[in-house]
ZABA-113104 format. One record per residue (C-alpha): residue number from 1; residue in one letter; chain; x, y, z. Coordinates in nm, 4 decimals, always signed. Layout:
REM residues N
[site NUM "a" "A" [X Y Z]],
...
//
This chain:
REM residues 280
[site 1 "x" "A" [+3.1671 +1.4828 +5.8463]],
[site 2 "x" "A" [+3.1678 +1.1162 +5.7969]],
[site 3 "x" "A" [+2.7990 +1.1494 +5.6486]],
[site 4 "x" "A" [+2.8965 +1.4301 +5.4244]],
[site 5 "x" "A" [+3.2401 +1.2356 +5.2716]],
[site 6 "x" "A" [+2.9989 +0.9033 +5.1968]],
[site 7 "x" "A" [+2.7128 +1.1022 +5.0298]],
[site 8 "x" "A" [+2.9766 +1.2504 +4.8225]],
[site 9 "x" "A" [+3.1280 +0.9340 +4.7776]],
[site 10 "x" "A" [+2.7753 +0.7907 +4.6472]],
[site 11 "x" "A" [+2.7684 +1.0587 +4.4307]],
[site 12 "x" "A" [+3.1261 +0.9820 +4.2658]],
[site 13 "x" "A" [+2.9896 +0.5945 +4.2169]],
[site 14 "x" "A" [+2.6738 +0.7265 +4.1018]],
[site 15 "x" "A" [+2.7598 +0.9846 +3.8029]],
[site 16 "x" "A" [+2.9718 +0.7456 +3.5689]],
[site 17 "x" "A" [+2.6667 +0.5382 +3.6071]],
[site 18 "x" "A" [+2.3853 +0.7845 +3.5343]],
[site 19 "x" "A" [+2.6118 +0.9115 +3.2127]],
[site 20 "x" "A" [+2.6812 +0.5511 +3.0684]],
[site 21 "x" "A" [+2.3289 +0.4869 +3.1263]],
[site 22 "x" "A" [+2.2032 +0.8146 +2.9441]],
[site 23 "x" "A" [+2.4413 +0.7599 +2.6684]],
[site 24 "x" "A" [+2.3125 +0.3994 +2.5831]],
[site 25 "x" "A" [+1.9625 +0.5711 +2.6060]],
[site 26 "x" "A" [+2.0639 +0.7980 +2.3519]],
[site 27 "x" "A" [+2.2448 +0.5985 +2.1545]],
[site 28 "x" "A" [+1.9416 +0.3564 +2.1289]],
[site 29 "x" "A" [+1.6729 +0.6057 +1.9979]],
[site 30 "x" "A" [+1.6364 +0.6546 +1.6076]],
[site 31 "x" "A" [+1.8435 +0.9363 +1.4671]],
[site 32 "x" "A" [+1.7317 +1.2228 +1.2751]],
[site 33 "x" "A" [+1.6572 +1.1225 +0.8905]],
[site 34 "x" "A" [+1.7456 +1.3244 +0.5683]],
[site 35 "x" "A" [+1.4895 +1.2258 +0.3328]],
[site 36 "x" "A" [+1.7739 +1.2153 +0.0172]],
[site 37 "x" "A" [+1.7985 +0.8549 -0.0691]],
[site 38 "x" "A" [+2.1492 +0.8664 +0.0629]],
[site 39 "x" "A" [+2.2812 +0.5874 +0.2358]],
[site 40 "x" "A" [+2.5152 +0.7322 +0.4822]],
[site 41 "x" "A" [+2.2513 +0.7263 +0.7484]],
[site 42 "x" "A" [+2.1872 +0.3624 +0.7899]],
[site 43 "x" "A" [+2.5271 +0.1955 +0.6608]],
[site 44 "x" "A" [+2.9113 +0.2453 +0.6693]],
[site 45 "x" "A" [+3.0551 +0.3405 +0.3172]],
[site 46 "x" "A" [+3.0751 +0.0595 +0.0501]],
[site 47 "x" "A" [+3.3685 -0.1034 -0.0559]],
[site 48 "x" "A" [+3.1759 -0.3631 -0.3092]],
[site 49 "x" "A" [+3.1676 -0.6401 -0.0880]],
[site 50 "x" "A" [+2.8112 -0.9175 +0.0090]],
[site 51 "x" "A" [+2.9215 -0.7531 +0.4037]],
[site 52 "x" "A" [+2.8225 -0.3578 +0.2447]],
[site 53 "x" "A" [+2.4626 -0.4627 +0.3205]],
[site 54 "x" "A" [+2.4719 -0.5646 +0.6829]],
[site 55 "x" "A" [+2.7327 -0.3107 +0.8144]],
[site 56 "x" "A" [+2.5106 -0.1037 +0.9830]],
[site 57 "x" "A" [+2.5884 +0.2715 +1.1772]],
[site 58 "x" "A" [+2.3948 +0.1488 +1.5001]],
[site 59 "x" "A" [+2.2638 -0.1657 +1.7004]],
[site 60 "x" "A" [+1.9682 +0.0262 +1.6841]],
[site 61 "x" "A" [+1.9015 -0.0392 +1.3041]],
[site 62 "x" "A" [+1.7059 -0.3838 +1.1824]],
[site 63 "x" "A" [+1.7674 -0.4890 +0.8765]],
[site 64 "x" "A" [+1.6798 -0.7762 +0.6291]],
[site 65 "x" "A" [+1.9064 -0.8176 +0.3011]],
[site 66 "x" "A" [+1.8909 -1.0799 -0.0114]],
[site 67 "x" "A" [+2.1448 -0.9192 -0.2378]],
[site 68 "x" "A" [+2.1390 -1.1544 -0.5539]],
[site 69 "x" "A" [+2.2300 -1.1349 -0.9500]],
[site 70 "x" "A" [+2.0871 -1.4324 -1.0976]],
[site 71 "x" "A" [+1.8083 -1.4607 -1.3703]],
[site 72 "x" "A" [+1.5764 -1.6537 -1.1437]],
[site 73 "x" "A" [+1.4720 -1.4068 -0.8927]],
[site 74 "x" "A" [+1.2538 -1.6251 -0.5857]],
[site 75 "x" "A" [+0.9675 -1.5971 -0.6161]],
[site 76 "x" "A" [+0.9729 -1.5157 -0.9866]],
[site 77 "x" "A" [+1.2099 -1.3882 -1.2838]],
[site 78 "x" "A" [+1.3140 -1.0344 -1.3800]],
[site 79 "x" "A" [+1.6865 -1.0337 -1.2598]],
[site 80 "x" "A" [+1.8416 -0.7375 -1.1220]],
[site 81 "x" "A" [+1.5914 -0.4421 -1.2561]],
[site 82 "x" "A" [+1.3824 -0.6325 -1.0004]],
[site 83 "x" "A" [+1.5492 -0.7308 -0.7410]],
[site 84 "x" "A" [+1.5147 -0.6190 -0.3274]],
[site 85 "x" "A" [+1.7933 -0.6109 -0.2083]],
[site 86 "x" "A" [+1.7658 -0.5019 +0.1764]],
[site 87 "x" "A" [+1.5196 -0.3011 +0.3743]],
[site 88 "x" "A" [+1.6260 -0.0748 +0.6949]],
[site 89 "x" "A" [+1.4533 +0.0290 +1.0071]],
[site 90 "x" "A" [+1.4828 +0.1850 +1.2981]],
[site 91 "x" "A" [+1.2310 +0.3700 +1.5186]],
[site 92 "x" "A" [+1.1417 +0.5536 +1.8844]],
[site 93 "x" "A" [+0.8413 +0.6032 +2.0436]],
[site 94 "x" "A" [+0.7319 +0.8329 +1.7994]],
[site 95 "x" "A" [+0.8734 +0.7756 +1.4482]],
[site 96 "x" "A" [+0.9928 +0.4873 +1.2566]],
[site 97 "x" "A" [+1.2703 +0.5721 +0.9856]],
[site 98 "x" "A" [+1.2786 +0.3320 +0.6615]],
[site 99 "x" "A" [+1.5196 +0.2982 +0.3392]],
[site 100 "x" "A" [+1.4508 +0.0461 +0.1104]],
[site 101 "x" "A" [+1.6803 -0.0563 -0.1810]],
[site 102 "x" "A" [+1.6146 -0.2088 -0.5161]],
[site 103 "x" "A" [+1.6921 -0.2139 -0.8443]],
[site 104 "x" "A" [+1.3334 -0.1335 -0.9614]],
[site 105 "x" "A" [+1.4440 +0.2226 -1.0647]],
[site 106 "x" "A" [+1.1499 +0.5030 -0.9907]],
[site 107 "x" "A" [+0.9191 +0.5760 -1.2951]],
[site 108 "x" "A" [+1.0302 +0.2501 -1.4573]],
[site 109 "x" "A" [+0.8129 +0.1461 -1.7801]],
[site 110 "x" "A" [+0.6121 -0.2167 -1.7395]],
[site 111 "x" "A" [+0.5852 -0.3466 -1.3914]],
[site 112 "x" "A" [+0.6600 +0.0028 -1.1453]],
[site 113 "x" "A" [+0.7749 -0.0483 -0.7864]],
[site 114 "x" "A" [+0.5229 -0.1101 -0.5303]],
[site 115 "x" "A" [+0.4082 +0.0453 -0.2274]],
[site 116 "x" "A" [+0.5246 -0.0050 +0.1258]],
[site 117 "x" "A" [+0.2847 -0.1992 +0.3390]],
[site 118 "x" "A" [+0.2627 -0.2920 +0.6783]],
[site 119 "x" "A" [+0.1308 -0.5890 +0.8715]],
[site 120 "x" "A" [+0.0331 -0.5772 +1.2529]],
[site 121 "x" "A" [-0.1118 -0.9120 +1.3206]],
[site 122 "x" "A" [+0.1262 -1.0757 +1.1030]],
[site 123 "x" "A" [+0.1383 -1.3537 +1.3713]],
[site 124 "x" "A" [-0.2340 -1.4565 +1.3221]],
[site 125 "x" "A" [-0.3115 -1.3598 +0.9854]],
[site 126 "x" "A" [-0.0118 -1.3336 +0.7834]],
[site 127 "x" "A" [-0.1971 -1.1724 +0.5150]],
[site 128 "x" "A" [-0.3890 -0.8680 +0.7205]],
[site 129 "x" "A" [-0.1842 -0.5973 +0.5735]],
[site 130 "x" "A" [-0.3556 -0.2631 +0.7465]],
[site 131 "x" "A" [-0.1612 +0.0169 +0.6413]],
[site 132 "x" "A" [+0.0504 +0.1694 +0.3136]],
[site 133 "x" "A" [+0.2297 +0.4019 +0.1994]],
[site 134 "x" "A" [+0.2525 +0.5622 -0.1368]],
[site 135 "x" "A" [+0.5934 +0.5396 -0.3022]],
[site 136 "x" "A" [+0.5092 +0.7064 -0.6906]],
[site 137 "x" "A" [+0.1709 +0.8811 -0.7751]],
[site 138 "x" "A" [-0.0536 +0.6402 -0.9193]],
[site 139 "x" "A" [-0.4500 +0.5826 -0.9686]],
[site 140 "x" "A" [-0.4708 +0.9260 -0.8212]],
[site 141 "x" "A" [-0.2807 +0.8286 -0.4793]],
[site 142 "x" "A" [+0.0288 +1.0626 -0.4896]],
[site 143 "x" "A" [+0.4076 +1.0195 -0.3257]],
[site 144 "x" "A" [+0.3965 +1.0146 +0.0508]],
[site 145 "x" "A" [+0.0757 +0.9748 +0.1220]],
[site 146 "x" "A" [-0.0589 +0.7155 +0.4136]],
[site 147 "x" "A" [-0.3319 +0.5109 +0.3812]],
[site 148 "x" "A" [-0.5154 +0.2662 +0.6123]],
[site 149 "x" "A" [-0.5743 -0.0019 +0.3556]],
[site 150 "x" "A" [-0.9278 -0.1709 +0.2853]],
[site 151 "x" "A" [-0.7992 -0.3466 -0.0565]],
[site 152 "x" "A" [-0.4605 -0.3778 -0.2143]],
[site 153 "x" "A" [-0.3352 -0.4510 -0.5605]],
[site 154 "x" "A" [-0.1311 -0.8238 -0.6183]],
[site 155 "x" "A" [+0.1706 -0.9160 -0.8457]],
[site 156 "x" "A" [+0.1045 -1.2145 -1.0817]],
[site 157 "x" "A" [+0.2481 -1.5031 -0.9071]],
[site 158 "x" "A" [-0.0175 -1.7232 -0.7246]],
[site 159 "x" "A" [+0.2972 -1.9283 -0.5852]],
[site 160 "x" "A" [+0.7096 -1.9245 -0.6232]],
[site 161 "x" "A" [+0.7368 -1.9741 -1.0277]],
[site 162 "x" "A" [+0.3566 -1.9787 -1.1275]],
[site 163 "x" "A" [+0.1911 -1.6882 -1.2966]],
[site 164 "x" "A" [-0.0726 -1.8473 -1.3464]],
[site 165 "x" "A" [-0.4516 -1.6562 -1.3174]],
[site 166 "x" "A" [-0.5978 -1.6178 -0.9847]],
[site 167 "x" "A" [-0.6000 -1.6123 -0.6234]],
[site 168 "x" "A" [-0.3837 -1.7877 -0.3681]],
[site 169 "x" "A" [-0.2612 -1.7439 -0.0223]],
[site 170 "x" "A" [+0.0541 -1.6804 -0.1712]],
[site 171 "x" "A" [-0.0365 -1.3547 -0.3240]],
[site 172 "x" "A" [-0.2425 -1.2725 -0.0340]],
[site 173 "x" "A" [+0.0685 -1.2795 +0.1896]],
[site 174 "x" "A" [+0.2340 -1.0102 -0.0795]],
[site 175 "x" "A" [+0.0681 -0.6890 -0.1862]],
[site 176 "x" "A" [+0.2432 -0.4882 -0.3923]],
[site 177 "x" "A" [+0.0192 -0.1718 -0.4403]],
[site 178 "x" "A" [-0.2227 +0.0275 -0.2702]],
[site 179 "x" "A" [-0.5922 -0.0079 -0.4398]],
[site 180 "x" "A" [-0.8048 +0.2007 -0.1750]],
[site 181 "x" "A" [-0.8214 +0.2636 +0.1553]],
[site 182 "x" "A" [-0.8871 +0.5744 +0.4064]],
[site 183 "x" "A" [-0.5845 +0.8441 +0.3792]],
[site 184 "x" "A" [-0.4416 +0.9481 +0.6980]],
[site 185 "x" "A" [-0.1831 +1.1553 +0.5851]],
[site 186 "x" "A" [+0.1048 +1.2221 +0.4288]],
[site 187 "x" "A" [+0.5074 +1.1663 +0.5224]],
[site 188 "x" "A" [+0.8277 +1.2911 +0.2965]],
[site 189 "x" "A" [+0.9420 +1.0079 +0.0745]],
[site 190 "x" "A" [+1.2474 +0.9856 -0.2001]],
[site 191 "x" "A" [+1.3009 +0.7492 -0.4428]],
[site 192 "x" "A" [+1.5962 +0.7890 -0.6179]],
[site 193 "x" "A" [+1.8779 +0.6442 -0.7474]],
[site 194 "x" "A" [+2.0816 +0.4943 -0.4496]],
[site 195 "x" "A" [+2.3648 +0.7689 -0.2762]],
[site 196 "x" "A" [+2.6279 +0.7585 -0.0131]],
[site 197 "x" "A" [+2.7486 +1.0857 +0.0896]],
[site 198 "x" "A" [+2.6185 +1.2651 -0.1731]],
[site 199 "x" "A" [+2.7308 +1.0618 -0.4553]],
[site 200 "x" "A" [+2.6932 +0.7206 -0.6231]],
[site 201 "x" "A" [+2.9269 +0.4311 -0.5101]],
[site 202 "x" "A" [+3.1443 +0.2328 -0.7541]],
[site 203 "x" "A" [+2.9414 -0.0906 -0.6656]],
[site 204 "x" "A" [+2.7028 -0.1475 -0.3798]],
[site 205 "x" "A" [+2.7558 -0.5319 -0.2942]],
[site 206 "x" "A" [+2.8754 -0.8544 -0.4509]],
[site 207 "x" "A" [+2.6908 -0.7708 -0.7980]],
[site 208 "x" "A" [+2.7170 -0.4920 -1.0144]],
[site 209 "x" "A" [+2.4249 -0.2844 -1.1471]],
[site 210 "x" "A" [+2.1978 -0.0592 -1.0576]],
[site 211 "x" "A" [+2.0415 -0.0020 -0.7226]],
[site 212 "x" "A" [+1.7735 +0.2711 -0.5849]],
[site 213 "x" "A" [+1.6617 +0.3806 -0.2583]],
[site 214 "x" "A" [+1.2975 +0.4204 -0.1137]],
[site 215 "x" "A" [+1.3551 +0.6211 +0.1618]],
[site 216 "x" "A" [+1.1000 +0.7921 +0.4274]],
[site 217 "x" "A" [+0.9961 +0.8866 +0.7958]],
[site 218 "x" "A" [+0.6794 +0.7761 +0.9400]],
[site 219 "x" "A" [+0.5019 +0.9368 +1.2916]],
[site 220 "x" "A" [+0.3722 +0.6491 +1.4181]],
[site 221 "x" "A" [+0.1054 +0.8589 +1.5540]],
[site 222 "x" "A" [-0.0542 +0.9171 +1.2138]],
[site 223 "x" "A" [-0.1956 +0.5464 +1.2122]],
[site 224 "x" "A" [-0.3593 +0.5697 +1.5717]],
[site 225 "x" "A" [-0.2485 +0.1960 +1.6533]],
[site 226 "x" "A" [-0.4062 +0.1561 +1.9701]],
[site 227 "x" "A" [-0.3698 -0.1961 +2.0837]],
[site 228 "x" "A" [-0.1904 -0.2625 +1.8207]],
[site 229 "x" "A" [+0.0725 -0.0849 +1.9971]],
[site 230 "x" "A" [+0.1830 -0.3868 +2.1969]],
[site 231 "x" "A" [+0.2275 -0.5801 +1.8863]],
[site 232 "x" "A" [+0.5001 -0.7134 +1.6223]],
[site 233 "x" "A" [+0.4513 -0.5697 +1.3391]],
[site 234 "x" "A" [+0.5837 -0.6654 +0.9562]],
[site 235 "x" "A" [+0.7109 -0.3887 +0.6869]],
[site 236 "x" "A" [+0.6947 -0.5296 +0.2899]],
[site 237 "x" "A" [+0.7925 -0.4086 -0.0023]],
[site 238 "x" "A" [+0.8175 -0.5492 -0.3609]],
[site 239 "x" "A" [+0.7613 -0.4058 -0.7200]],
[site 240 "x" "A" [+0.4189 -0.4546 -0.8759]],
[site 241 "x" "A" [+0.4909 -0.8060 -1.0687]],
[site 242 "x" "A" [+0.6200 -0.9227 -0.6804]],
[site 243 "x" "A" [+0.9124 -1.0933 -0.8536]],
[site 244 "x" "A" [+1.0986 -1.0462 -0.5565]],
[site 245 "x" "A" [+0.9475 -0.9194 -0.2527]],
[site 246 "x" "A" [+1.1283 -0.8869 +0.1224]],
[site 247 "x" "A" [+0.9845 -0.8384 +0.4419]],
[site 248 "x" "A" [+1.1514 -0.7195 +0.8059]],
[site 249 "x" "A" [+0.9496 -0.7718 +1.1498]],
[site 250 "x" "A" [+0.9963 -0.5562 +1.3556]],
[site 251 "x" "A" [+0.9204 -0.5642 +1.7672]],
[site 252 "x" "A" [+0.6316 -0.3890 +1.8668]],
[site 253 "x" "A" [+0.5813 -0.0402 +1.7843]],
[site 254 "x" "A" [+0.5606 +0.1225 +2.1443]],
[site 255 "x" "A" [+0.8779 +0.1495 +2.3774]],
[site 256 "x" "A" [+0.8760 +0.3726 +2.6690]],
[site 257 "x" "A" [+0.9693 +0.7310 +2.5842]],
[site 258 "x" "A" [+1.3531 +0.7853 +2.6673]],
[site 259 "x" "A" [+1.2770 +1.0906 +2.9253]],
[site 260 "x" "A" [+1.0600 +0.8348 +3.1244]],
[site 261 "x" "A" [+1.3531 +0.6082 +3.1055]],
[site 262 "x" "A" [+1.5591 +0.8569 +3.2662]],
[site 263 "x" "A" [+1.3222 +0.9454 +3.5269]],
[site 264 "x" "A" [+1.3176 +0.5922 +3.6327]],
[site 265 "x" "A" [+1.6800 +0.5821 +3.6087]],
[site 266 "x" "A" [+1.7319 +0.8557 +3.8399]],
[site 267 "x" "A" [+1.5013 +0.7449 +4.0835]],
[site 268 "x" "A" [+1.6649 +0.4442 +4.1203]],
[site 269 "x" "A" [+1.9939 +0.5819 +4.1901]],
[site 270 "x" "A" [+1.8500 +0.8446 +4.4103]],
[site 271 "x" "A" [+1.7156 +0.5554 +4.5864]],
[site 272 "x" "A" [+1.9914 +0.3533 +4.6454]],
[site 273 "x" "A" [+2.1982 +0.6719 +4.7432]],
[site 274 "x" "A" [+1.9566 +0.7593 +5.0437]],
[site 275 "x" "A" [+2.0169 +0.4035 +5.1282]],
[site 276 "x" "A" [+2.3319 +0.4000 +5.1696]],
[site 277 "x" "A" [+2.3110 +0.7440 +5.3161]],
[site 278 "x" "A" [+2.1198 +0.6013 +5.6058]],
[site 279 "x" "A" [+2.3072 +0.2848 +5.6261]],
[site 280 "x" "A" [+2.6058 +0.5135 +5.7183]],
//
């Protein structure tokens, strides 16, 4: 009897354990994505303030913002129409979730918005960008389609505030547009004029004007990282003059499936309840 009433008692101790655990485990994988260019699944609802930006739904979301309004736009000129104002990520084991927003609106005459590109060795070669993705058909590459890269297209700034001719290290560290590469295949992608909850907020931010969403879903199996796995890796976006660009790095792209977690979670409390079982 006394056996019995302490395994059950192990049991009571254990359970609010095992449930907080399995919510944070849940609560820390990425959430389903609608592909809509809709805000409402990455931040809580604007109210026109600099904070609208880094109010985020989860912990689980990274985030880089660089809202601005002024004619000088580092590292070049354009003002608002080319702005970036924030990019937003989050990701599982399997897919990582992305929404960009800028005021570079889609199918925009002169200078279009770039592609999204990806860096996984950022930390020795800041300028090894392997991977892309299509935002807007172009040179016969078409929305949504995934590339491993083998040449990119640069803006026209060889440093902050010089267009002049040429190549620099600068430009190298800032592609703006898929040239060629090996397609690997293809993901859903909007880009549309920037949403929340269906419908366009009064002002997004500090500043007024417009703003636009690049929004998509990646399987990280698509790429076949390999090694690469186990490594940081850097998302970048800017529009095709790169007179603003921004750039989130993100820890690297493997973490342990949240089943296995579990399993290992359970075995450890099974463990330490057949411990004290004994003990008793």
């Amino acid at each position: 009897m006394t056996k019995q009433n302490i395994s059950m008692g192990t049991c009571k101790k254990a359970t609010p354990f095992i449930t907080g655990m399995l919510l944070l485990l849940s609560a820390s994988a990425a959430q389903a994505l609608t592909i809509d260019g809709d805000l409402n699944d990455w931040i809580n609802a604007p109210t026109g303030i600099n904070a609208d930006w880094s109010s985020t739904l989860r912990s689980s979301i990274h985030f880089v913002e660089e809202d601005q309004n002024s004619d000088y736009l580092n590292p070049g000129y354009g003002g608002q129409n080319y702005d970036v104002e924030a990019i937003y990520a989050e990701r599982d084991n399997s897919n990582l979730n992305l929404a960009i927003v800028t005021g570079r609106a889609p199918g925009a005459s002169g200078w279009a918005g770039g592609d999204i590109s990806f860096n996984f060795d950022f930390g020795s070669d800041s300028t090894s960008f392997e991977y892309g993705i299509v935002t807007q058909d172009h040179d016969g590459l078409l929305q949504g389609q995934v590339y491993a890269v083998s040449e990119w297209n640069y803006g026209i700034w060889t440093a902050p505030g010089n267009s002049s001719s040429g190549s620099s290290q600068f430009k190298s560290e800032h592609p703006v547009e898929i040239k060629s590469g090996t397609l690997l295949g293809t993901v859903d992608l909007a880009y549309s004029s920037l949403l929340y909850n269906g419908t366009s907020p009064t002002q997004m931010g500090e500043f007024s004007g417009s703003h636009y969403v690049i929004e998509t879903s990646l399987d990280l199996a698509i790429l076949n990282l390999g090694g690469l796995d186990d490594e940081q890796f850097r998302v970048h976006w800017a529009p095709n003059c790169n007179n603003d660009y921004l750039q989130l790095d993100l820890p690297p792209a493997y973490v342990p499936e949240p089943a296995s977690l579990i399993l290992l979670l359970t075995g450890m409390v099974g463990l330490f309840g057949s411990r004290r079982f004994r003990q008793a």
